[in-house]
MIPA-31319 format. One record per residue: residue number from 1; x, y, z of N, C-alpha, C in turn; residue in one letter. Coordinates in steps of 0.05 Angstrom, whole numbers, always signed. Each point is the difference from the previous one (the first is absolute). Layout:
BEGIN
NUM | X | Y | Z | X | Y | Z | X | Y | Z | a
...
END
This chain:
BEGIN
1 | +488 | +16 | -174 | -22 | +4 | +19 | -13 | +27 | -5 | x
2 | -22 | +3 | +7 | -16 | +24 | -8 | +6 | +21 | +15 | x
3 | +6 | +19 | -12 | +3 | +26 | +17 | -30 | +13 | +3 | x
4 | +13 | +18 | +23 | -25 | +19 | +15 | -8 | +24 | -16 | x
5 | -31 | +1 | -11 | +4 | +26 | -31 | +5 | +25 | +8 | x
6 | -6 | +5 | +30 | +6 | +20 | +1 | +31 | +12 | +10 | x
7 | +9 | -15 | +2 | +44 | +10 | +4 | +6 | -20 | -15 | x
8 | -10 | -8 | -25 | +12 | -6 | -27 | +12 | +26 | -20 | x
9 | +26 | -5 | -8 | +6 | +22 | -16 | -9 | +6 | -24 | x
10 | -11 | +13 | -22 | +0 | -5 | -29 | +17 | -15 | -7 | x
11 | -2 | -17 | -25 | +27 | -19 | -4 | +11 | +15 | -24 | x
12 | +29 | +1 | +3 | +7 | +22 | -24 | +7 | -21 | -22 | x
13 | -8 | -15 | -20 | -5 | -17 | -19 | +15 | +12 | -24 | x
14 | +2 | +31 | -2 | -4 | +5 | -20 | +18 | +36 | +11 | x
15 | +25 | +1 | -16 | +5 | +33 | +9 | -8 | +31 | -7 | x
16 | -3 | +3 | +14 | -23 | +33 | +3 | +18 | +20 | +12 | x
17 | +24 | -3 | -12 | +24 | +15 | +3 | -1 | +26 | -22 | x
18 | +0 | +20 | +2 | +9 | +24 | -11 | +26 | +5 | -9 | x
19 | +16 | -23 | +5 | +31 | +6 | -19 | +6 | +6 | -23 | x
20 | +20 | +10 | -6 | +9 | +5 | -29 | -13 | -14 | -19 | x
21 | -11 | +10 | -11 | -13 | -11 | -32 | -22 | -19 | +4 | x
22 | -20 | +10 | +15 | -15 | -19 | +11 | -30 | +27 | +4 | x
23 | -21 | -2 | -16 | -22 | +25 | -1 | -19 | -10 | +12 | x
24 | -6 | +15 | +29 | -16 | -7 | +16 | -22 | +20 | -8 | x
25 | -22 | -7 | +6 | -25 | +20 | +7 | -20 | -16 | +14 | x
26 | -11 | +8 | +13 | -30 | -11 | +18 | -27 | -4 | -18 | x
27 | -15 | -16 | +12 | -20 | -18 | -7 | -23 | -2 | +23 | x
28 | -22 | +6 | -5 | -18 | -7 | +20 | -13 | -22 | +2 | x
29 | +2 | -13 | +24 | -7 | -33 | +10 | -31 | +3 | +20 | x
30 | -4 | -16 | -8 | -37 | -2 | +25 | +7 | -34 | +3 | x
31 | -4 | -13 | +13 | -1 | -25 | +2 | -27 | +0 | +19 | x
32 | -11 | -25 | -9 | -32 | -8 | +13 | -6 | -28 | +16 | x
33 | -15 | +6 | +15 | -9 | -31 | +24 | +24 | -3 | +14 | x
34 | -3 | -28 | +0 | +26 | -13 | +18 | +28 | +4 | -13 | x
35 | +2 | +9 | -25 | +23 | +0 | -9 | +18 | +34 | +16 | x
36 | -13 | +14 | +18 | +12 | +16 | +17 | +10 | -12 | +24 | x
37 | +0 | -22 | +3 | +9 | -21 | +17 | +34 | -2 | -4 | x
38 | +2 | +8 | -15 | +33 | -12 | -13 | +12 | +25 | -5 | x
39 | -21 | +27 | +9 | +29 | +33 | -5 | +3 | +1 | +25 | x
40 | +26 | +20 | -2 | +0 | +24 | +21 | -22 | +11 | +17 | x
41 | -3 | -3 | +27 | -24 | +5 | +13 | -12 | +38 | -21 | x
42 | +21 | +18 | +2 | +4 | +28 | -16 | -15 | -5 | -25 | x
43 | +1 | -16 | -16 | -19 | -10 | -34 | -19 | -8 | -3 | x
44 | -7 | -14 | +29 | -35 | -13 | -1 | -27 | +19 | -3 | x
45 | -14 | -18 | -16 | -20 | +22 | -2 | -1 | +30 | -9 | x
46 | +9 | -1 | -23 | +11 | +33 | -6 | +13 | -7 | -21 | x
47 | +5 | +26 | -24 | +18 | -6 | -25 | +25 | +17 | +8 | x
48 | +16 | -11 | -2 | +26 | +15 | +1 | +27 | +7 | -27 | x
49 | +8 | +12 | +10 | +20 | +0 | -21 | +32 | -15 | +3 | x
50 | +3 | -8 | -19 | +33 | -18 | +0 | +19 | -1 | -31 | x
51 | +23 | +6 | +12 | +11 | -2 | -22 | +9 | -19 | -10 | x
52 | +4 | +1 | -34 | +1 | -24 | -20 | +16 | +6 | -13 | x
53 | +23 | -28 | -8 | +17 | +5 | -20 | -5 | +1 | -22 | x
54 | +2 | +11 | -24 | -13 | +1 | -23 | -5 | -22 | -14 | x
55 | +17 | -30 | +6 | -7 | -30 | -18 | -9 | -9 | +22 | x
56 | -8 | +5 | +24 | -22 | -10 | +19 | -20 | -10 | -18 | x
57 | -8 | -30 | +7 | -25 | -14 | -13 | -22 | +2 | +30 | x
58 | -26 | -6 | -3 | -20 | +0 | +20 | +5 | -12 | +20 | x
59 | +9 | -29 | -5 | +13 | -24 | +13 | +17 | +15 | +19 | x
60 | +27 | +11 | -5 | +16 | +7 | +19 | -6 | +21 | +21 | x
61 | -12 | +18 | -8 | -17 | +23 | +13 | -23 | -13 | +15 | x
62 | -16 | -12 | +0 | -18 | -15 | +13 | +22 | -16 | +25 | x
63 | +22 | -23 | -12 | +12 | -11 | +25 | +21 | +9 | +17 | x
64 | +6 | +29 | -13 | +13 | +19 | +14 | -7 | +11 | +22 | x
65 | -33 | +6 | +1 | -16 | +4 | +18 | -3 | -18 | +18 | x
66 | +7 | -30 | +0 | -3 | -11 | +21 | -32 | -23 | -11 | x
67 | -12 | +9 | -23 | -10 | -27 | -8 | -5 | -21 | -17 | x
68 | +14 | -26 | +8 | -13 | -17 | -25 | -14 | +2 | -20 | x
69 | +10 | -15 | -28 | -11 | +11 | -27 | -16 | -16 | +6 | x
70 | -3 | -25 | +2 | -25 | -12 | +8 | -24 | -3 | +8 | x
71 | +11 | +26 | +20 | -38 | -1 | +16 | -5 | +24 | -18 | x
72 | +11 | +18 | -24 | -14 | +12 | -13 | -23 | -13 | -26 | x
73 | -24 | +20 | +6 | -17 | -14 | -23 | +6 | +9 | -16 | x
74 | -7 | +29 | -3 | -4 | +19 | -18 | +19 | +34 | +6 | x
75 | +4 | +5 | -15 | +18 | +30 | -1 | -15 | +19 | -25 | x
76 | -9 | +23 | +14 | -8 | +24 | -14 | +25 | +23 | -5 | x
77 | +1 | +1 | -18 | +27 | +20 | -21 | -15 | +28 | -8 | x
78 | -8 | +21 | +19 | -5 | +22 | -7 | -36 | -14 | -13 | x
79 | -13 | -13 | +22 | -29 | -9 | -5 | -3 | -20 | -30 | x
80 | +25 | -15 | -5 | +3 | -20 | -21 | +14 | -27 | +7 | x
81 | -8 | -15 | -4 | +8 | -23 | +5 | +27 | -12 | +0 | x
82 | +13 | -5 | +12 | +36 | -7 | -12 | +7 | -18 | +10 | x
83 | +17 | -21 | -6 | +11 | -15 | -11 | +29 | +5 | +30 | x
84 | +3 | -19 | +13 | +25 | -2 | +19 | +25 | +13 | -23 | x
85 | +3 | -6 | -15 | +16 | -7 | -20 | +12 | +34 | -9 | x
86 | -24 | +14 | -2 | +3 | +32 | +0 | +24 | +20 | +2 | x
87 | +10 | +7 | -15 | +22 | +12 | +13 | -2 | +41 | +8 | x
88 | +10 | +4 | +23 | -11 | +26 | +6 | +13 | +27 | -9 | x
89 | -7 | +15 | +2 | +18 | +28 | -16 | -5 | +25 | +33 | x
90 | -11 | -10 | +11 | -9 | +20 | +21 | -21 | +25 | -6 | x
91 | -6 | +7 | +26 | -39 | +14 | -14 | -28 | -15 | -2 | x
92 | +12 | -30 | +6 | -24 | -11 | -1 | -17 | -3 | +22 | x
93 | -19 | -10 | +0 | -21 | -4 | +24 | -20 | -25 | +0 | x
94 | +20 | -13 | +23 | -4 | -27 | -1 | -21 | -13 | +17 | x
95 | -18 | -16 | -7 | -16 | -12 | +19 | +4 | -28 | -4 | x
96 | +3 | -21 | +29 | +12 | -25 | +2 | -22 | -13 | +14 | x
97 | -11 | -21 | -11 | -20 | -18 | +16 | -2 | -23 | +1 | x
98 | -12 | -12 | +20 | +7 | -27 | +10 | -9 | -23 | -16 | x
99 | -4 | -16 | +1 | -17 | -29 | -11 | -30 | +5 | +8 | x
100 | -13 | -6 | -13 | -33 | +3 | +12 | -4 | -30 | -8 | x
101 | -12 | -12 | +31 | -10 | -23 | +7 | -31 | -3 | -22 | x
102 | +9 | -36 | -8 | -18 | -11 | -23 | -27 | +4 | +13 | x
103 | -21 | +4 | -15 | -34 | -15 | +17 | +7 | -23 | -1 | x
104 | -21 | -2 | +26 | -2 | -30 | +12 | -14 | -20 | -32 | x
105 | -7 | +15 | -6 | -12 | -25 | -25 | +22 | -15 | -19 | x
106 | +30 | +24 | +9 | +16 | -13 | -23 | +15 | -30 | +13 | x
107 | -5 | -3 | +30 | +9 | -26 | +9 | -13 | -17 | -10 | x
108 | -25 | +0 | -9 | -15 | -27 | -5 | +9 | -11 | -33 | x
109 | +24 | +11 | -4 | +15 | -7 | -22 | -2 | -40 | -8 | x
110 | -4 | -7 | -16 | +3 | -27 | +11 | +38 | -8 | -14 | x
111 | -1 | -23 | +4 | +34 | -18 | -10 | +8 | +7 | -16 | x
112 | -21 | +8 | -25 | +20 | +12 | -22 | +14 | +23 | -3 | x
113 | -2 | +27 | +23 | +2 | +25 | +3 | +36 | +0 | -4 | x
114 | +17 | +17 | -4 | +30 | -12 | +14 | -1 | +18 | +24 | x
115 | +15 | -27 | +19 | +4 | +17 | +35 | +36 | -1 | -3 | x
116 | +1 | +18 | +11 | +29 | +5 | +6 | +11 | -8 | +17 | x
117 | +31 | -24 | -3 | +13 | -3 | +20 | +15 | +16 | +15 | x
118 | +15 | -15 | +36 | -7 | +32 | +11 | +32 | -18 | +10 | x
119 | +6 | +17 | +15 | +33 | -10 | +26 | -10 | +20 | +19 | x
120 | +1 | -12 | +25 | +2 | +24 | +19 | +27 | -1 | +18 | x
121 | +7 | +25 | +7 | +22 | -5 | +15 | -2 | -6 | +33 | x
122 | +27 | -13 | +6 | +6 | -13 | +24 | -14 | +6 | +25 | x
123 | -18 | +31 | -2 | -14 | +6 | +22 | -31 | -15 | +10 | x
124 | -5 | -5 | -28 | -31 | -8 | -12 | -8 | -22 | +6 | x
125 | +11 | -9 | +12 | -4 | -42 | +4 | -34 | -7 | -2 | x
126 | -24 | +24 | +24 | -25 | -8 | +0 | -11 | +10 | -25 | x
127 | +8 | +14 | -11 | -15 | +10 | -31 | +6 | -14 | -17 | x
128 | +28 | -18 | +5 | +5 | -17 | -27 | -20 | -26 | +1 | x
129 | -8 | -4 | +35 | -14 | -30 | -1 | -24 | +4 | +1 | x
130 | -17 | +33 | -1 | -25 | -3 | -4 | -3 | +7 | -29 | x
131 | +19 | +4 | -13 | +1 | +0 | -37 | -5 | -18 | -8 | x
132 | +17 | -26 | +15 | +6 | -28 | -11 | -27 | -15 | +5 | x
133 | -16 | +12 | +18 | -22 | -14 | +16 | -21 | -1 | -23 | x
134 | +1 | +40 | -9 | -18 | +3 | -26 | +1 | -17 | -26 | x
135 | +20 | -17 | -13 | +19 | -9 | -18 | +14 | +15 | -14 | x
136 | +14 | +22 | +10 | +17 | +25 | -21 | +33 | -12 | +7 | x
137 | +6 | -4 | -22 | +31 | -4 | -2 | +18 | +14 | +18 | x
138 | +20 | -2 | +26 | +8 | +26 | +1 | +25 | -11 | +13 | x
139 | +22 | +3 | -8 | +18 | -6 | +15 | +10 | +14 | +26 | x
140 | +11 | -6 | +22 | +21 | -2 | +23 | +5 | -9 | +13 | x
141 | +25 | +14 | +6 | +19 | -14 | +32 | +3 | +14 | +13 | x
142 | +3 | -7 | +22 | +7 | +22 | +23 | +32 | +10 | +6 | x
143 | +20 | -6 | -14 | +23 | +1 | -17 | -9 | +15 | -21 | x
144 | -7 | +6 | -11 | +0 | +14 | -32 | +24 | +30 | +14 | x
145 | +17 | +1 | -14 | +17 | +27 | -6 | -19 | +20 | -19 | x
146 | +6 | +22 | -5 | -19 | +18 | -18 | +11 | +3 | -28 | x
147 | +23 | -11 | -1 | +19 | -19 | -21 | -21 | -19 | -18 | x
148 | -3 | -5 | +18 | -9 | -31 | -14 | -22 | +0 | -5 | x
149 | -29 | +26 | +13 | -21 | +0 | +4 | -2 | +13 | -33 | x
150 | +12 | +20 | -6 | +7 | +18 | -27 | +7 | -27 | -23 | x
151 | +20 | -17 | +4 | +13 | -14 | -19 | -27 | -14 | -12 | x
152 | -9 | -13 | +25 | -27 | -18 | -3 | -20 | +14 | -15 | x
153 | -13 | +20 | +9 | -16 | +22 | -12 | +6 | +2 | -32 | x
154 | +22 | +2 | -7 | +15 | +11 | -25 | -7 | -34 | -27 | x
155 | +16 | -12 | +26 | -6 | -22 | -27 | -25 | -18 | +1 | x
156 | -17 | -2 | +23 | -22 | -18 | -7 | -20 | +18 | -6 | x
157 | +1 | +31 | -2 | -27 | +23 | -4 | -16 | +0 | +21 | x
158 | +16 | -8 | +28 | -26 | -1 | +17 | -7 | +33 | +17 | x
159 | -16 | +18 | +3 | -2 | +12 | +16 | +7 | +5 | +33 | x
160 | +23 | +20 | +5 | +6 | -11 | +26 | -13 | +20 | +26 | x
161 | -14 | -18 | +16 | -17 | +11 | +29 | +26 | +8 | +21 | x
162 | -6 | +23 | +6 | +13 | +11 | +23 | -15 | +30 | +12 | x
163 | +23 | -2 | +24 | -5 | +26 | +18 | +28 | +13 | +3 | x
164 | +22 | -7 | -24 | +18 | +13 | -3 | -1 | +17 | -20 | x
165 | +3 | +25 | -1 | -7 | +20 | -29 | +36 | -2 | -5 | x
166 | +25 | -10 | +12 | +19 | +2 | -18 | -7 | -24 | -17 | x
167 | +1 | -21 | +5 | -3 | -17 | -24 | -22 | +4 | -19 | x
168 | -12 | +13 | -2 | -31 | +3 | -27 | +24 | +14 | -7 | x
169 | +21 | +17 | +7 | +19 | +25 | -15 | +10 | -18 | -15 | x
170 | +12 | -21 | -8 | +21 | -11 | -5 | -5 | -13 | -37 | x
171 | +11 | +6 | -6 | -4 | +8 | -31 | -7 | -39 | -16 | x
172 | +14 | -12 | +9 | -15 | -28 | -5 | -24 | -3 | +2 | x
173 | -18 | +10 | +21 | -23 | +8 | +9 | -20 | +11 | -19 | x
174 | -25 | -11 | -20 | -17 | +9 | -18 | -24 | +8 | +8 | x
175 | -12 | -31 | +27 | -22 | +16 | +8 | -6 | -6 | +35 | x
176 | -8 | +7 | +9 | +1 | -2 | +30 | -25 | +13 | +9 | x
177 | -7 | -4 | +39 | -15 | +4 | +13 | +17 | +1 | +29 | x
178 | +3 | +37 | +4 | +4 | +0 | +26 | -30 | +5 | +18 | x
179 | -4 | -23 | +26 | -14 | -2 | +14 | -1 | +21 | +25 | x
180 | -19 | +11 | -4 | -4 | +24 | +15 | -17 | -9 | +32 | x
181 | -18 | -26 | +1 | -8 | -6 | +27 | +26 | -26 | +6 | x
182 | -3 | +6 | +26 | +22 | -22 | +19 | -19 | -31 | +4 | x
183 | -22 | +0 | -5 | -14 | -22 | +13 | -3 | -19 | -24 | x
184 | +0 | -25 | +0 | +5 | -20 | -17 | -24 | +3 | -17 | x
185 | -24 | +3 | +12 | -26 | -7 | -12 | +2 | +29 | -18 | x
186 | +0 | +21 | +12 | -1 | +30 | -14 | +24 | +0 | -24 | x
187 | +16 | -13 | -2 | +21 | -7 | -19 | -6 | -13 | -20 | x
188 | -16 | -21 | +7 | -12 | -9 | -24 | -22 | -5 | -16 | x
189 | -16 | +23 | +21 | -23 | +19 | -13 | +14 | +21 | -27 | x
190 | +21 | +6 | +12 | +10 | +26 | -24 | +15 | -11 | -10 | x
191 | +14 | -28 | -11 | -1 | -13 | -16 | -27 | -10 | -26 | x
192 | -3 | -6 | +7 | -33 | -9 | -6 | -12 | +17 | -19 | x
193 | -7 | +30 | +14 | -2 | +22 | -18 | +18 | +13 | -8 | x
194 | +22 | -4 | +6 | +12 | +17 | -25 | +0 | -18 | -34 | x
195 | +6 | -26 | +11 | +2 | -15 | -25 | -26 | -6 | -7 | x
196 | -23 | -2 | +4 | -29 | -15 | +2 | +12 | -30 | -2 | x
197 | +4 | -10 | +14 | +7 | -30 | -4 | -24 | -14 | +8 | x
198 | -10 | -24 | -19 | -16 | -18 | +9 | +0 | -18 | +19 | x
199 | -9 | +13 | +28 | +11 | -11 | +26 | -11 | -26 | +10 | x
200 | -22 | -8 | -14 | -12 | -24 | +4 | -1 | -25 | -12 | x
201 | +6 | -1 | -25 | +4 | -24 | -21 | +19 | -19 | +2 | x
202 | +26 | +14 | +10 | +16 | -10 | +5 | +11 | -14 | +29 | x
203 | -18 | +0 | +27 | +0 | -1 | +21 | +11 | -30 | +2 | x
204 | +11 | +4 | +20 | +19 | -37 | +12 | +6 | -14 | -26 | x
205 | +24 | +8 | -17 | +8 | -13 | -27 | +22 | -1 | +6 | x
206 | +16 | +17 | +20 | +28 | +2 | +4 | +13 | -4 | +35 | x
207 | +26 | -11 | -3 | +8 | -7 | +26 | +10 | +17 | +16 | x
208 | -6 | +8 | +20 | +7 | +21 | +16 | +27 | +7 | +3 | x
209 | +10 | -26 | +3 | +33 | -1 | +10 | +19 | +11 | -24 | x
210 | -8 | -11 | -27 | +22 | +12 | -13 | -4 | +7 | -23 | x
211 | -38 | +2 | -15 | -12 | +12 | -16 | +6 | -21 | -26 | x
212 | -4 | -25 | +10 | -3 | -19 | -21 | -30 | -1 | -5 | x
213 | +3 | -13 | -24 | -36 | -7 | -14 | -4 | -33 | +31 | x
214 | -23 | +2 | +4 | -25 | -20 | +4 | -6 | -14 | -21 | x
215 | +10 | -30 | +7 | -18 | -23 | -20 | -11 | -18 | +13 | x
216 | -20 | -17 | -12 | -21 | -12 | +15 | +19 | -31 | +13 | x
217 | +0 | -20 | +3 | +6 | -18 | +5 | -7 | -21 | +15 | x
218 | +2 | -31 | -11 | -9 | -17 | +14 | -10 | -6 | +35 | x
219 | -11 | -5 | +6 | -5 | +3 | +27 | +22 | -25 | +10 | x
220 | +8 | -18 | -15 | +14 | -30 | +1 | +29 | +18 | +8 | x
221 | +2 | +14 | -23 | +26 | +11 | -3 | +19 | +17 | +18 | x
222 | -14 | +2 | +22 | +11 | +20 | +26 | -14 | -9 | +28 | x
223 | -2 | -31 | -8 | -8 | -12 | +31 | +16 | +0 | +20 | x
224 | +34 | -1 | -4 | +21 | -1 | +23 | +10 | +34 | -2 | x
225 | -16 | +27 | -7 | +11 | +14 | -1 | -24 | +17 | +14 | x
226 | -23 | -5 | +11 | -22 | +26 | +14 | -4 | -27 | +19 | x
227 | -10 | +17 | +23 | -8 | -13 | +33 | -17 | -23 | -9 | x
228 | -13 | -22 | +14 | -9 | -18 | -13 | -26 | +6 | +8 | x
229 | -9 | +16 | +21 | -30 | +14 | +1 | -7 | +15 | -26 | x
230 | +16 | +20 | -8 | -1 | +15 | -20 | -2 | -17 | -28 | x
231 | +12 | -20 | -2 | -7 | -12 | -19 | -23 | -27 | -6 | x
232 | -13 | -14 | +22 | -17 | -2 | +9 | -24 | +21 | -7 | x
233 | -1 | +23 | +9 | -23 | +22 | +6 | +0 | +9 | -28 | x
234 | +12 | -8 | -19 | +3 | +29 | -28 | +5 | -13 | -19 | x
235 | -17 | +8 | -29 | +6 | -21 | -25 | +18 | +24 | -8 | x
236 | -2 | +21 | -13 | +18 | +21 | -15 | +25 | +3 | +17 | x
237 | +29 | -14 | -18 | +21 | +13 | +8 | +12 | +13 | -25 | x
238 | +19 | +22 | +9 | +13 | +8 | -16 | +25 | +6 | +0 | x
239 | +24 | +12 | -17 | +28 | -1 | -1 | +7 | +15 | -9 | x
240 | +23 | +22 | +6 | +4 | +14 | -15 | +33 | -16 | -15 | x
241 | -7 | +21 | -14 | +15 | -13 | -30 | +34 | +14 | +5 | x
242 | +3 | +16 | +13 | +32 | +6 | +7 | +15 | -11 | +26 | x
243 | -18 | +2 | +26 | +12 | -5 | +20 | -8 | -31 | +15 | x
244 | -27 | -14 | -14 | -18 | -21 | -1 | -7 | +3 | +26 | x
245 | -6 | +22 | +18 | -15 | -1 | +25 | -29 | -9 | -8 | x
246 | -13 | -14 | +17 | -32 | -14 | +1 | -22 | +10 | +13 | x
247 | -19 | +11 | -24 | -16 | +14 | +13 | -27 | -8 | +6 | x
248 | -18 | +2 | +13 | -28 | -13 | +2 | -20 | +22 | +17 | x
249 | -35 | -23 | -9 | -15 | +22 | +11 | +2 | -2 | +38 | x
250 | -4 | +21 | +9 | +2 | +0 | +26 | -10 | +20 | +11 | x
251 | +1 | +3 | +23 | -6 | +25 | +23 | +8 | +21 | -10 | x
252 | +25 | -5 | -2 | +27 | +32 | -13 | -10 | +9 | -23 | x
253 | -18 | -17 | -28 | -7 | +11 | -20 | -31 | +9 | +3 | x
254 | -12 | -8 | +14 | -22 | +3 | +0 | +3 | +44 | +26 | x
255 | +19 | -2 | +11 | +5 | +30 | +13 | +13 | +14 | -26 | x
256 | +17 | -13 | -11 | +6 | +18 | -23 | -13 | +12 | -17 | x
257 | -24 | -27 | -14 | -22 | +19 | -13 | -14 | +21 | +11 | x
258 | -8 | -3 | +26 | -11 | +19 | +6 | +14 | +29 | +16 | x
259 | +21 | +0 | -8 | +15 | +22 | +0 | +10 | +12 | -29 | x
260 | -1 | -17 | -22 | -4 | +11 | -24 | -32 | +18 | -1 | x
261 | -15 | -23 | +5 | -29 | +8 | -3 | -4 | +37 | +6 | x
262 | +14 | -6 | +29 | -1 | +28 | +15 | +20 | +25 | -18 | x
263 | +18 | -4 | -17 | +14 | +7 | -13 | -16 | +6 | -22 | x
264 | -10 | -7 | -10 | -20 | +0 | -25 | -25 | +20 | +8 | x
265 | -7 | +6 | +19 | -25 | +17 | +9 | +8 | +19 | +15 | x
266 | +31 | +10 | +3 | +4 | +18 | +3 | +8 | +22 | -23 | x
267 | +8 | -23 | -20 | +11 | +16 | -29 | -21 | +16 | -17 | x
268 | -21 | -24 | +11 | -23 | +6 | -21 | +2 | -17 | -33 | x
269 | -21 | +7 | -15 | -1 | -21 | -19 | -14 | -17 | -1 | x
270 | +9 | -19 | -17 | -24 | -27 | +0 | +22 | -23 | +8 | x
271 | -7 | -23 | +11 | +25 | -21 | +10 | -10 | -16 | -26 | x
272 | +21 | -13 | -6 | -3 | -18 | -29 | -15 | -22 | +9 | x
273 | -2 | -17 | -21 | -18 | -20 | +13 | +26 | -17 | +3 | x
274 | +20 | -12 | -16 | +19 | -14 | +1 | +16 | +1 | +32 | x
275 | -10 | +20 | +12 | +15 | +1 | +28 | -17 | -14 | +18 | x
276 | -24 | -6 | -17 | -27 | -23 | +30 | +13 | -25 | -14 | x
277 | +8 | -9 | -11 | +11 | -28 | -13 | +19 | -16 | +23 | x
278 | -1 | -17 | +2 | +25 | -22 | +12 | +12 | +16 | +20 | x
279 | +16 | +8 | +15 | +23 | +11 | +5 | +17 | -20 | -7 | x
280 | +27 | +9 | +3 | +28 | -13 | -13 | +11 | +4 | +32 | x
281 | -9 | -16 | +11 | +12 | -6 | +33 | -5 | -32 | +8 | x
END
């Protein structure tokens, strides 16, 4: 569960112990934007000094501090560019910065772009179903352990969404998004831009319930399985292909588009044209 940032402790990841045979010296840190979200109220906004063990890499000194390697974009090494990977000697003077959100023009990516699969964890239920709504792969459960959210992450490459900064810590963990607004819609606005994902091409392709693909299907073929008004009233049905729930056009899709719609003109950009096509409802 997400802790509170401000009586969150640094996480000591990494030891910054002065013991025997161990050469400490200090390093100056600035960290920028929201990524002061995740220090010591005492570190925000301001460069300070901290000590470093001499095979200290950037990586550990950064999550020592209390933030995810993840939500780092970029790291300045004494006004040079570096590499997480870095290893420190102390004396340096560090500047740490966030992800900078895509232009809106890079959403209008079309199908061939690669989008990244995502997992969100157990907290996320409305961000996973307005992902699924967009057509973005994304797995969860409301069960997911942070076990399993990492394991998953690790072996299918998917990026994992949260509002826990211990799990982005967790070394299985390559790339991540801790969500900084609480509201479903503001969550997956900063999804959106951080990745530029093409939010419209892909709209009603996937099943809400358990992020299976949408296929088209006989109208014959699911007569004893939708209300008999509904199937009566509607030639397009459809199925998804993991859990075979039945989907069609209706009231519910026709509010959904236009809550994408409204999603789409708040992002900015251009809406694809493939998202005025059919719906998959």
């Amino acid at each position: 569960m997400a802790a509170c940032m401000d009586t969150l402790p640094a996480i000591a990841v990494y030891s910054l112990s002065s013991g025997k045979g161990s050469n400490v010296a200090d390093a100056a840190f600035r960290f920028h934007a929201e990524l002061n979200n995740f220090l010591a109220p005492r570190h925000r906004a301001r460069r300070f000094s901290h000590p470093v063990s001499q095979d200290a890499t950037l990586k550990h000194m950064i999550e020592a501090l209390g933030v995810p390697h993840t939500e780092v974009g970029s790291v300045l090494l004494d006004s040079v560019e570096a590499p997480l990977s870095r290893r420190l000697q102390g004396g340096e003077s560090i500047d740490v910065h966030p992800h900078a959100d895509l232009p809106p023009e890079k959403f209008c990516a079309g199908d061939e772009a690669p989008v990244p699969r995502f997992i969100a964890d157990a907290h996320l239920g409305q961000l996973a179903k307005q992902m699924r709504m967009l057509g973005f792969d994304v797995l969860y459960r409301n069960d997911f352990s942070d076990a399993e959210v990492a394991s998953l992450a690790e072996q299918e490459e998917r990026v994992v969404l949260t509002r826990d900064r211990d799990l982005l810590i967790r070394k299985q963990i390559e790339r991540g998004c801790y969500l900084h607004p609480v509201a479903g819609n503001e969550q997956l606005l900063q999804v959106i831009r951080r990745f530029g994902l093409p939010h419209g091409s892909r709209a009603l392709t996937r099943c809400l319930n358990c992020n299976g693909l949408l296929r088209r299907v006989a109208k014959e073929a699911v007569a004893d399985r939708v209300p008999t008004y509904s199937w009566r009233a509607y030639s397009h049905f459809f199925e998804c292909d993991e859990c075979e729930q039945v989907y069609w056009e209706g009231s519910h899709v026709v509010r959904m588009r236009q809550r994408i719609l409204h999603l789409l003109e708040t992002i900015g950009g251009c809406v694809p044209s493939a998202f005025k096509s059919e719906p998959a409802g």
